[in-house]
Structures are given as C-alpha cells and as structure tokens.
BAGU-775714 format. One record per residue: residue number from 1; x, y, z of N, C-alpha, C in turn. Coordinates in Angstrom, 2 decimals, decimal comma, padded with zeros to 5 digits, always signed. Each point is the difference from the previous one (the first is absolute). Layout:
! BAGU-775714
(atom NUM; (X; Y; Z); (X; Y; Z); (X; Y; Z))
...
//
This chain:
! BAGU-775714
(atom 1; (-009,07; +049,05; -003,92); (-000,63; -000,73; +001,11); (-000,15; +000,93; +001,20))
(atom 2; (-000,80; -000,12; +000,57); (-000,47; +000,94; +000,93); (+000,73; -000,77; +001,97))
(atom 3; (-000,03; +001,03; +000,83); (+000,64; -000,29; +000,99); (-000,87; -001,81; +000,88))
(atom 4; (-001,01; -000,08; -000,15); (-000,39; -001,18; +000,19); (+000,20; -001,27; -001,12))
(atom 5; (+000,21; +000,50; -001,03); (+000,18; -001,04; -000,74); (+002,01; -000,35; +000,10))
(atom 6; (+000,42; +001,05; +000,49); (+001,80; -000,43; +000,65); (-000,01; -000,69; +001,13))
(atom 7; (-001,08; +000,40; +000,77); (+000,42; -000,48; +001,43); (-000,17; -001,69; -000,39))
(atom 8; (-001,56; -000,52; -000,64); (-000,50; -001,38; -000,59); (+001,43; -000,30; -000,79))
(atom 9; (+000,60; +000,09; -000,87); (+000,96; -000,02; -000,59); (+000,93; -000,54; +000,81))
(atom 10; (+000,47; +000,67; +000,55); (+001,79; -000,78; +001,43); (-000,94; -000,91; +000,88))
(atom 11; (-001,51; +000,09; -000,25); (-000,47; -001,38; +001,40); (+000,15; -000,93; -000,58))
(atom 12; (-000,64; -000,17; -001,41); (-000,24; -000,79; -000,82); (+001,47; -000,99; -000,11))
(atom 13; (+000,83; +001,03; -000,66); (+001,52; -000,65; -000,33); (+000,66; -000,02; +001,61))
(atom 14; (-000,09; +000,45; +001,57); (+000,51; -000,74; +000,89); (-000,41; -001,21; -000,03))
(atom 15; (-001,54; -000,37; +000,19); (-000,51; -001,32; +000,20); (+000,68; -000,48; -000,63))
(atom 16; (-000,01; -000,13; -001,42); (+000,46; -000,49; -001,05); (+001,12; -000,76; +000,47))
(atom 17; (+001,31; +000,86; -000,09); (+001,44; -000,55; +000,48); (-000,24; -000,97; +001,29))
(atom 18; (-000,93; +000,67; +000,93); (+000,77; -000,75; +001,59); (-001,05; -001,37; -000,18))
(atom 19; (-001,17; +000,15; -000,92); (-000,70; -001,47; +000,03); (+001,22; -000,96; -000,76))
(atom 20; (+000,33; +000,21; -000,95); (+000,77; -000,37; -000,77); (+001,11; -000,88; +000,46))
(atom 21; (+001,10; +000,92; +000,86); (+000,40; -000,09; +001,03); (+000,26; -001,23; +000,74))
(atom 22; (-000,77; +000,47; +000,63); (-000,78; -001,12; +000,89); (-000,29; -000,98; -000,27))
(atom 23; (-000,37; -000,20; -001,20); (+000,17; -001,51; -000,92); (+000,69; -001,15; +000,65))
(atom 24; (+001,29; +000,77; -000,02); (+000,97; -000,79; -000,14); (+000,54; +000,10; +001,70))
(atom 25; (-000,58; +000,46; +000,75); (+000,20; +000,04; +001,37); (-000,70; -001,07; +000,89))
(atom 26; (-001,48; -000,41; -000,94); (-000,72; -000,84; +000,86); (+000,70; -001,24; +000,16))
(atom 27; (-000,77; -000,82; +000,77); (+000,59; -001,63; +000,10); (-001,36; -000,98; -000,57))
(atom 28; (-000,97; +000,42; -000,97); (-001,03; -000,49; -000,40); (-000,58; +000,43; -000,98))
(atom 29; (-000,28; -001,28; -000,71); (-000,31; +000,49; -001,46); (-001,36; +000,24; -000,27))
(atom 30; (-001,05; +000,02; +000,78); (-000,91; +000,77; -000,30); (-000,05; +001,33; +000,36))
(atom 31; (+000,50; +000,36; +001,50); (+000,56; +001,19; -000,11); (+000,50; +000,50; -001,02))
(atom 32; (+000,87; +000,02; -000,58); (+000,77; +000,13; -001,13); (-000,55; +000,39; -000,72))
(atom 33; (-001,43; -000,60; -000,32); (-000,71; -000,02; -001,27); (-001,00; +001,24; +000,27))
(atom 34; (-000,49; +000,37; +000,99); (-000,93; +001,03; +000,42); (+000,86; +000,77; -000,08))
(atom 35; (+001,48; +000,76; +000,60); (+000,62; +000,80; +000,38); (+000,49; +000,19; -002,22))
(atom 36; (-000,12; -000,81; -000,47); (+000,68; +000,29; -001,52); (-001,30; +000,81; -000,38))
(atom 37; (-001,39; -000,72; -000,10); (-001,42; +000,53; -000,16); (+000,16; +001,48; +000,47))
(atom 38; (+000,43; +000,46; +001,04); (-000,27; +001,20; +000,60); (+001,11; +001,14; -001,09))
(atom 39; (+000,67; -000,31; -000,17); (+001,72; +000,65; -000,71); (-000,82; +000,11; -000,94))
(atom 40; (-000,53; -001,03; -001,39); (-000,44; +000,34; -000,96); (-001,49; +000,68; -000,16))
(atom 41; (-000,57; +000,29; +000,90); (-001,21; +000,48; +000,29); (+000,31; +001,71; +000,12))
(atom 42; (+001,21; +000,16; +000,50); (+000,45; +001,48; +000,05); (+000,65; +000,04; -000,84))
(atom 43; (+000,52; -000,69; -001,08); (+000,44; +000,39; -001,30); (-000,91; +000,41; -000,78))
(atom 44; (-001,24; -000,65; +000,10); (-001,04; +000,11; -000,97); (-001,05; +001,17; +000,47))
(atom 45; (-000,11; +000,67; +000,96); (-000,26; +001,21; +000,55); (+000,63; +001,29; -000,34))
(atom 46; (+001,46; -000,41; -000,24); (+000,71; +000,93; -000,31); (-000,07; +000,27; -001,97))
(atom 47; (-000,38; -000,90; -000,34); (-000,33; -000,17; -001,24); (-001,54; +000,92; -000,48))
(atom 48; (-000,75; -000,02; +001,25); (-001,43; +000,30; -000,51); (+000,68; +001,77; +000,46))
(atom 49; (+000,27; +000,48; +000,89); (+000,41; +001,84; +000,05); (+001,07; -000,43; -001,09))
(atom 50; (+001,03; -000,46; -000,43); (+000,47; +000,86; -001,36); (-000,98; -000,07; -001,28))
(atom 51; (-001,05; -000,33; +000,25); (-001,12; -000,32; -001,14); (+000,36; -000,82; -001,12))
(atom 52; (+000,54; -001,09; +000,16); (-000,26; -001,35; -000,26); (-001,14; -001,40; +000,60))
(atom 53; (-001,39; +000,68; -000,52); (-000,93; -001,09; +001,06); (-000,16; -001,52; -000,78))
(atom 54; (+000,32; -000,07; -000,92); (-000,28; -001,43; -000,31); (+001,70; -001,15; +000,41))
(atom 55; (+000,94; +000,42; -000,06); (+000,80; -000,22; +000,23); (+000,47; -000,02; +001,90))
(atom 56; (-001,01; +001,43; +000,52); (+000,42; -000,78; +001,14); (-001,32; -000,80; +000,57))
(atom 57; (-001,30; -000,38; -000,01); (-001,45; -000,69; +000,08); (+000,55; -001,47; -000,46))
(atom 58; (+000,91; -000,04; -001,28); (+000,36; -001,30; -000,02); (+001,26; -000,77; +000,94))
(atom 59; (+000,98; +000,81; +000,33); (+000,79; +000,05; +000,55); (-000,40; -000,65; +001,83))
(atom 60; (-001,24; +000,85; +000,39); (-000,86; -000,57; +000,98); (-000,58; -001,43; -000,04))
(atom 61; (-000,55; -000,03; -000,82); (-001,12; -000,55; -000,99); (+001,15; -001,60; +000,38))
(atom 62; (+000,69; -000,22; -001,18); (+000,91; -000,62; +000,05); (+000,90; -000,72; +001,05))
(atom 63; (+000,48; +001,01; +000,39); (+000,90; -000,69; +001,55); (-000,74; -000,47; +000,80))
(atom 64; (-001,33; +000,53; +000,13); (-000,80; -000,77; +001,26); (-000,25; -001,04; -000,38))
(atom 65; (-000,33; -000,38; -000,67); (-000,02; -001,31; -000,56); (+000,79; -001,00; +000,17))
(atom 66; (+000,96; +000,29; -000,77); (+001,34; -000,62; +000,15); (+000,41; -000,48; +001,64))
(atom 67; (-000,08; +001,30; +000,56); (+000,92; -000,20; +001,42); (-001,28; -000,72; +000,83))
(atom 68; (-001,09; +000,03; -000,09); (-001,06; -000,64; +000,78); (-000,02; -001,66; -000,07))
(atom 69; (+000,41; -000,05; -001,77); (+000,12; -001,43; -000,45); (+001,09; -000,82; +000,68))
(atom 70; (+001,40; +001,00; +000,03); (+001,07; -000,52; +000,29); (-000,03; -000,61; +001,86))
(atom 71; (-000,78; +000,92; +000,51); (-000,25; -000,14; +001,61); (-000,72; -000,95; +000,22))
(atom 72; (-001,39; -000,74; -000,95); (-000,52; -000,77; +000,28); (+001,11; -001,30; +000,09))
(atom 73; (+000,56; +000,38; -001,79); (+000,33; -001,63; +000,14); (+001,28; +000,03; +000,81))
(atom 74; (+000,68; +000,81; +000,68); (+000,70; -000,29; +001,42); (-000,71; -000,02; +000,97))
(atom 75; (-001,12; +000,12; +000,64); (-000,54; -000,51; +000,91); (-000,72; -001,51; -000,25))
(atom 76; (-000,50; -000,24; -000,95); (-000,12; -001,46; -000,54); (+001,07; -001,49; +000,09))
(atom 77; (+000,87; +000,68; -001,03); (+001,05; -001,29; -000,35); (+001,01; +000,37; +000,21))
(atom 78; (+000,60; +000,62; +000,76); (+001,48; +000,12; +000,81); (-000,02; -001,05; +001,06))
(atom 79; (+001,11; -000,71; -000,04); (+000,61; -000,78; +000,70); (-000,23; +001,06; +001,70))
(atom 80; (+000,68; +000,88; -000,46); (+000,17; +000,93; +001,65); (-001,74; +000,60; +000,23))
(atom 81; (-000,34; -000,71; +001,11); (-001,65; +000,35; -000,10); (-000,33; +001,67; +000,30))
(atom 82; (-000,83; -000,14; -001,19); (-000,93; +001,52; -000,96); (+001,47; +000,76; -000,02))
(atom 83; (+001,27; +000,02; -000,16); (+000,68; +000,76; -000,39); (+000,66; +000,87; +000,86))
(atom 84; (-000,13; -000,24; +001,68); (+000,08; +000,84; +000,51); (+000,87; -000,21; +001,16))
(atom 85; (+000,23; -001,32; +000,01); (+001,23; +000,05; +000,84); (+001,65; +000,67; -000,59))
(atom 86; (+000,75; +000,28; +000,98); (+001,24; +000,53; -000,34); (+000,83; -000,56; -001,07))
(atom 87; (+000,43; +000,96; -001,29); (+000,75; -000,88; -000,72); (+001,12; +001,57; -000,61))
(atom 88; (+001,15; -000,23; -000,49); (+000,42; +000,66; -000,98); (-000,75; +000,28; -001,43))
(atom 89; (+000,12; +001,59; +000,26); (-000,35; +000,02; -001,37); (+001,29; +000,64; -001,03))
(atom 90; (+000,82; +000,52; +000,28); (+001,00; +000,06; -000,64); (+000,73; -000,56; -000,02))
(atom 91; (+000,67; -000,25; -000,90); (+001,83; -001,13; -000,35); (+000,65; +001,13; -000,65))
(atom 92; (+001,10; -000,29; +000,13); (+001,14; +000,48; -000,77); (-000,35; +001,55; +000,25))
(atom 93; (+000,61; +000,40; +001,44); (-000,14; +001,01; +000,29); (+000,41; +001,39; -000,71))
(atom 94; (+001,38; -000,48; +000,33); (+001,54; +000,99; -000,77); (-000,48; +000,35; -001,66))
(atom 95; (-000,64; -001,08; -000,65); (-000,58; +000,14; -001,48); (-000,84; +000,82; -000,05))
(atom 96; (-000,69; -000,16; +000,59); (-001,80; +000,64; +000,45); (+000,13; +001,33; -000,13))
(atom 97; (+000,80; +000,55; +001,53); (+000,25; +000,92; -000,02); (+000,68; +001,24; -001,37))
(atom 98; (+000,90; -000,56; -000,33); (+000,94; +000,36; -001,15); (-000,75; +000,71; -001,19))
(atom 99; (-001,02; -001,32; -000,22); (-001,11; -000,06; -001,13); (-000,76; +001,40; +000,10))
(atom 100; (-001,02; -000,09; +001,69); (-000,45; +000,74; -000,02); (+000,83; +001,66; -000,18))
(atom 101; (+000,81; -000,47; +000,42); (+000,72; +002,04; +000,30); (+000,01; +000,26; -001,74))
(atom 102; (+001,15; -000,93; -000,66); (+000,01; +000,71; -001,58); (-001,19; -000,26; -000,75))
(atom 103; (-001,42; -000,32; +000,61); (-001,07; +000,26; -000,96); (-000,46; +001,23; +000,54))
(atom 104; (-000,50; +000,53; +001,23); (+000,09; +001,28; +000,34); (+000,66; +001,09; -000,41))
(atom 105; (+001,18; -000,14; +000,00); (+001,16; +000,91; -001,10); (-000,67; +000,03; -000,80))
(atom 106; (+000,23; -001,14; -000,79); (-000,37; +000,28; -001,81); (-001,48; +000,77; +000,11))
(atom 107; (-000,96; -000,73; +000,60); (-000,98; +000,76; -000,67); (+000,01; +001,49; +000,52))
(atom 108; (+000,10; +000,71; +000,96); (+000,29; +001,21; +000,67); (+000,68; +000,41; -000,82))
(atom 109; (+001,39; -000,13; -000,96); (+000,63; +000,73; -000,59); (-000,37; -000,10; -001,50))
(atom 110; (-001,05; -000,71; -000,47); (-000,76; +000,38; -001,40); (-000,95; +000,41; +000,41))
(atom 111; (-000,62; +000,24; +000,98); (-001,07; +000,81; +000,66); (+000,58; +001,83; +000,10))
(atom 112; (+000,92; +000,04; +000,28); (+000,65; +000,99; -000,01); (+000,57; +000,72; -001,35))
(atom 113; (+000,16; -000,50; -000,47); (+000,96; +000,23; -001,54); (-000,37; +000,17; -001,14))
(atom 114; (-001,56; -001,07; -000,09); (-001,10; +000,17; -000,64); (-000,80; +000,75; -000,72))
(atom 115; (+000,24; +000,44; -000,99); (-000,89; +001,67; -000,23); (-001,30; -000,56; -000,26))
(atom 116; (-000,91; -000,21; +000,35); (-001,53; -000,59; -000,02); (-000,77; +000,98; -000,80))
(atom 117; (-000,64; -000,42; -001,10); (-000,86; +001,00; -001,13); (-000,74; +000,66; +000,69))
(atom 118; (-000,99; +001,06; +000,09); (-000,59; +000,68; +000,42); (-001,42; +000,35; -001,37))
(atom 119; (-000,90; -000,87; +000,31); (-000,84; -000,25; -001,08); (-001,42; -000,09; +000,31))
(atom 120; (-000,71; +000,61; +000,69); (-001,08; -000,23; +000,74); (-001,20; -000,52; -001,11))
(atom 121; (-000,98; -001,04; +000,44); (-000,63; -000,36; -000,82); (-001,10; +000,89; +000,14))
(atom 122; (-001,02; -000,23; -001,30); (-001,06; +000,84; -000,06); (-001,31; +000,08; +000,79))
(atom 123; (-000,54; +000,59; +000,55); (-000,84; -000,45; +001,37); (-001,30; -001,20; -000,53))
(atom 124; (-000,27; +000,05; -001,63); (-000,96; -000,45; +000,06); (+000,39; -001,48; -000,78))
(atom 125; (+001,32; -000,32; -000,22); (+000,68; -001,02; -000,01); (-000,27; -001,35; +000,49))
(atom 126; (-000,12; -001,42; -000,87); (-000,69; -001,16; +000,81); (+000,65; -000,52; +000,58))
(atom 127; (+000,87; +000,63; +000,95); (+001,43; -000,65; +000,62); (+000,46; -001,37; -000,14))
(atom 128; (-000,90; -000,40; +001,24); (-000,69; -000,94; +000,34); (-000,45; -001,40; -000,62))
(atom 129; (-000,85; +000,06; -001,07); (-000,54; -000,69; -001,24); (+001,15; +000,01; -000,81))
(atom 130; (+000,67; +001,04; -000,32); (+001,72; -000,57; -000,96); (+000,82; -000,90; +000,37))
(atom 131; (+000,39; +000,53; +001,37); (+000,63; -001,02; +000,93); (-000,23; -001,14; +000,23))
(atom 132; (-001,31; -000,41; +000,55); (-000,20; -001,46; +000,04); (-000,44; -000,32; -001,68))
(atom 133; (+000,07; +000,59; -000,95); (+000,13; -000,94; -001,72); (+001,26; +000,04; +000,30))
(atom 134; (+001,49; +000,37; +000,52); (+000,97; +000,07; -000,60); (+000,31; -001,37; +001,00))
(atom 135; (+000,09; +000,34; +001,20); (+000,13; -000,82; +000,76); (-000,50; -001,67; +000,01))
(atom 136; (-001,17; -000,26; -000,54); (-000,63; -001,00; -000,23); (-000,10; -000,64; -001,10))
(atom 137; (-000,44; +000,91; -001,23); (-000,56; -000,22; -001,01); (-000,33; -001,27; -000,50))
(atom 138; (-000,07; -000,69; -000,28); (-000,55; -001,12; -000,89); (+000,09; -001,15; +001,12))
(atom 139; (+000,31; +000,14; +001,00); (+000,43; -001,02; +001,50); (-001,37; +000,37; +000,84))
(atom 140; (-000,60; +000,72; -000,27); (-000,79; +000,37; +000,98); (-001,39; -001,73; +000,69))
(atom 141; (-000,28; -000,69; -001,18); (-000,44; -001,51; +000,75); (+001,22; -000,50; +000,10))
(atom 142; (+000,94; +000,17; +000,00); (+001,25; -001,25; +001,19); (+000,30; +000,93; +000,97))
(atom 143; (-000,25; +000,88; +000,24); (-000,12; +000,86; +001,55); (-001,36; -000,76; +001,04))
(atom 144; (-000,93; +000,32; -000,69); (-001,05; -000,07; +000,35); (-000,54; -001,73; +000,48))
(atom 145; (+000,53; -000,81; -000,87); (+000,39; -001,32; -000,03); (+000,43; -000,29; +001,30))
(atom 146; (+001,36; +000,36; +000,34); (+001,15; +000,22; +000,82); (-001,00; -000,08; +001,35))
(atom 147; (-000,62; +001,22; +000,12); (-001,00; +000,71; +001,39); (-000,79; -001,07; +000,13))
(atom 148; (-000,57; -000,44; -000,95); (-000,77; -000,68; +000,68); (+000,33; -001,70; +000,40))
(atom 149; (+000,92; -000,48; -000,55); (+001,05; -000,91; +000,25); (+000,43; +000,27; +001,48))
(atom 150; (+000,69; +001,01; +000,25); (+000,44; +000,47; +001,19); (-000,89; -000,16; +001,46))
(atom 151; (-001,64; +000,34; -000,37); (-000,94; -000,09; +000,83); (-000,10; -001,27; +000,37))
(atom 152; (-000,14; -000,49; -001,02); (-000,66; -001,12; +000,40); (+001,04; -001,11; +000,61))
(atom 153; (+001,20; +000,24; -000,37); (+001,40; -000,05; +000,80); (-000,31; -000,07; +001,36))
(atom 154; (-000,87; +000,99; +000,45); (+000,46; +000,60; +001,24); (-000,77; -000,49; +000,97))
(atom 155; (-001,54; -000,21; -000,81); (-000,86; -000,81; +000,66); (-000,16; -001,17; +000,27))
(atom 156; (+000,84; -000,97; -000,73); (+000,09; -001,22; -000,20); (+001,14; -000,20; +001,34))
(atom 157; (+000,85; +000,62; -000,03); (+001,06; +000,01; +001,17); (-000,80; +000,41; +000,95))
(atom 158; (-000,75; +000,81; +000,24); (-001,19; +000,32; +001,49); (-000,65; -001,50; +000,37))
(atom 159; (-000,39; -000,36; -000,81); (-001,32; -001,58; -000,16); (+001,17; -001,34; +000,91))
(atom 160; (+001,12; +000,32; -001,15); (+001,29; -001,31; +000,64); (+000,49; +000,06; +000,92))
(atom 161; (+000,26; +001,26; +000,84); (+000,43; +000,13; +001,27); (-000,86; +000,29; +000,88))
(atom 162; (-001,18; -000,31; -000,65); (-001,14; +000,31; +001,62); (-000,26; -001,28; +000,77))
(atom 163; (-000,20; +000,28; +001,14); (+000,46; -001,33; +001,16); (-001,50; -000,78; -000,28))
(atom 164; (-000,93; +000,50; -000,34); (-000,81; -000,98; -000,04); (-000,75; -000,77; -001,55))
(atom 165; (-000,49; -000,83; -000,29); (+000,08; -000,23; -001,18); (-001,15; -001,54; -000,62))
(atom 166; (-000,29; -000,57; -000,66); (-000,87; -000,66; -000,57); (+000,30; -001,63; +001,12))
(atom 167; (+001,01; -000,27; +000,82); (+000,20; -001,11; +000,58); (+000,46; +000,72; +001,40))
(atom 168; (-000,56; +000,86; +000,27); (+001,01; +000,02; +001,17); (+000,72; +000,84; +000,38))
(atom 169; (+000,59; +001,08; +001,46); (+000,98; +000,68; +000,08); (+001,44; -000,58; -000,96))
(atom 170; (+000,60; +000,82; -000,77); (+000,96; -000,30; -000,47); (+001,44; -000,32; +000,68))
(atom 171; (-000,25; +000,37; +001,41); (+001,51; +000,03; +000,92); (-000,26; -001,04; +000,89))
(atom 172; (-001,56; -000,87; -000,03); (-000,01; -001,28; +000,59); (+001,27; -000,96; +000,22))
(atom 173; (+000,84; -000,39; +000,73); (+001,78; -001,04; -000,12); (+000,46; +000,72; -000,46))
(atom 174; (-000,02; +001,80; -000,62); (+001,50; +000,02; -000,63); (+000,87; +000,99; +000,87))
(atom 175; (+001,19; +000,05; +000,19); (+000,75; +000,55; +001,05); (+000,96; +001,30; -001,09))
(atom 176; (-000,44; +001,54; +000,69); (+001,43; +001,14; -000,41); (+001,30; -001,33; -000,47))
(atom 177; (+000,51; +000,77; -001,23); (+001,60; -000,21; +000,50); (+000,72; +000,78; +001,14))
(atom 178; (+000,88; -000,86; +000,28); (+001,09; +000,53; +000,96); (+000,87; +001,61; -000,48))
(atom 179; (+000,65; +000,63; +001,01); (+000,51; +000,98; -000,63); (+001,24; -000,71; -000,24))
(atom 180; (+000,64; -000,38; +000,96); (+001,16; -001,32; -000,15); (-000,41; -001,13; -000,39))
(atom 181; (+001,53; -000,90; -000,78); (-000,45; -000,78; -000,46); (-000,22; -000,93; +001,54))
(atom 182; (-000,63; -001,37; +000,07); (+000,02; -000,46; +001,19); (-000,71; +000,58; +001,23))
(atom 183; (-000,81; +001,07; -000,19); (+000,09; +001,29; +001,31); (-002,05; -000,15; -000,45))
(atom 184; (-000,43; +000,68; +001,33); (-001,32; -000,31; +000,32); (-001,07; +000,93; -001,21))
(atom 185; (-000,90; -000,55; -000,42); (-001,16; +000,96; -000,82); (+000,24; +001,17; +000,76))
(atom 186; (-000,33; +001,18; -001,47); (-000,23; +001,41; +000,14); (-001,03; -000,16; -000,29))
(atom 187; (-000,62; +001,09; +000,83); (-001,22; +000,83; -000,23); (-001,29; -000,88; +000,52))
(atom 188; (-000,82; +000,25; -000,53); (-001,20; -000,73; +000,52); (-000,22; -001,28; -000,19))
(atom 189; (-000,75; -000,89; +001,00); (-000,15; -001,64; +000,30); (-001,52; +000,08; +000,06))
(atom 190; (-000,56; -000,76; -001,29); (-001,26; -000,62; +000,45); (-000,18; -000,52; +000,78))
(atom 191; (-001,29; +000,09; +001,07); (-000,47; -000,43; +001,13); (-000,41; -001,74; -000,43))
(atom 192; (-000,04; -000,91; +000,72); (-000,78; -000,78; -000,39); (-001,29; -000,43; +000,04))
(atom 193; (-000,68; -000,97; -001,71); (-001,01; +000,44; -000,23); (-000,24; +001,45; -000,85))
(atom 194; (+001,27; +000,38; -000,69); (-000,48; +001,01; -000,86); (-000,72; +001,60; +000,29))
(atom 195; (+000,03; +000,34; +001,43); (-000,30; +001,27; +000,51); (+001,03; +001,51; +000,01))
(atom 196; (-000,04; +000,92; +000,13); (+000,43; +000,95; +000,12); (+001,84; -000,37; +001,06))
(atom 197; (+001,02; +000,47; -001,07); (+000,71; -000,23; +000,42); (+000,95; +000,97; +001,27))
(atom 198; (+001,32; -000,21; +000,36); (-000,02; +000,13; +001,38); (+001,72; +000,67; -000,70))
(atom 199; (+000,85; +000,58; +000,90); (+001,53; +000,58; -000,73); (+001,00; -000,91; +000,76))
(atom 200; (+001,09; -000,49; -000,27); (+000,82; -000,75; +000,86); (+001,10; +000,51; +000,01))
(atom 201; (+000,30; -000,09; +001,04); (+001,10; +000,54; +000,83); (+001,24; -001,09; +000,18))
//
C-alpha cells in the first residue's frame, strides 16, 4: 500500500472507532443510527483499499439501508417524538464495559498470533462473480425478494406518516404524547383547522 493509501487507512479505521463510539454516547436513537451508518461506512472503505470491493460496496450498500430504515421507523413510531429526545442508551454499564474490553483482547490477540496464508489471487481471477455464487448461490431471488419487500416497506411507511392524506390533515384533534406521564404534549401542536403547526413550550 502506498503512503496515501496508509494515511486513508488510520482515517478510515479512526472514524470507524470514534463513530462507533459515540454510539453509545448519544442520548438519541436516530442519532445513533446515523453515527452507526457512518462507523460501518468506514469499515467498508477500508475493505475497498485492502481490495475486497464486493464485500466492502455491499457492506455500504447494506448498512445504509438498514440504518436509514431503522431512523425512519424511530422518527415515525417512537413513543419519544422522532427519537430524539434524551434517553439512555446503555444499561448495564459495568457488563458493557467488561464485554467490550475482552472482545477487543480476544480479537487483537488472534489478530496477532495468527499466521494468515499469504496467497495472492490471480489478477485475471473472477473474484468477485465466485464470491457472490458462494455467498448467495441458489438464494439469490430471496435476496432480491427481500429488496424489494424492503422498498416498498419503506414507502408505504412514507404514504402513512405523511400529514396529509385522502380525508384530511392527519394530525386534525390529535395531540404529541406527553414526555411525562400526566405532563403537557411534546413537540408540535396542530394549529386549528388543520394548518401548519406551531412548537410548545
């Protein structure tokens, strides 16, 4: 690897760790979900310079998806409105921690210890095309199935949470929940008459 492809290398894997990180630092789970998006996005970068491109394109490919999906439907149907008020995201700290340190160990010290083959493939090799038969093979329509299941997932959740609709603003009488129980609407209050709403304080 050449001196620009090291320097990309430690950016790639800093982001990586401190998005990661950070995960577990926010107080919001869509945060959460962008800041995880970003971690695996520099995994899969780091995948395309060690010349693994289908593995890391899917790796991209993949998580965005996922983490875009996961953000919608916390800004949708969370109780805590779009996901973004203050909450814990970790429990069981003392565990957490623990967990994380001896999985770091372990893998660092079979990372280390490891004698890794040294086998370079042939340049004109279908990498690529082997990989996804090995990877897929005979699954390839319940993948594909899957995607487009997923879409239409996604759009159907766009259509149900849009404020306006075949009868009417949809937030016509209906009031945020409270952040407390007993305690005043969060977030936005339809105006009355169904107009552009207003933030309450």
């Amino acid at each position: 690897m050449s001196v620009v492809d090291d320097m990309a290398f430690w950016i790639f894997a800093l982001t990586a760790i401190v998005s990661g990180w950070r995960v577990f630092c926010t107080d919001s789970m869509v945060r959460a979900s962008f800041l995880l998006l970003a971690s695996f996005i520099a995994v899969g970068l780091i995948m395309l310079l060690l010349g693994a491109p289908y593995l890391g394109i899917a790796t991209i490919f993949m998580m965005g998806v996922e983490m875009m999906v996961m953000a919608l439907f916390m800004v949708m149907y969370m109780m805590n409105p779009a996901g973004l008020n203050p909450m814990v995201m970790v429990h069981q700290h003392r565990f957490s921690i623990g967990a994380g340190i001896a999985a770091f160990v372990g893998l660092a010290a079979v990372m280390l210890v490891t004698d890794f083959a040294d086998n370079p493939v042939a340049s004109d090799a279908r990498v690529v095309t082997d990989l996804g038969k090995e990877l897929l093979g005979d699954s390839m329509l319940i993948f594909e199935t899957a995607g487009v299941t997923l879409l239409a997932t996604m759009v159907a959740s766009v259509i149900l949470s849009s404020r306006s609709g075949r009868f009417g603003p949809a937030d016509e009488g209906s009031v945020p929940p409270p952040l407390e129980p007993g305690g005043q609407p969060a977030g936005r209050l339809p105006e009355e008459g169904g107009g552009h709403g207003h933030h309450h304080h």
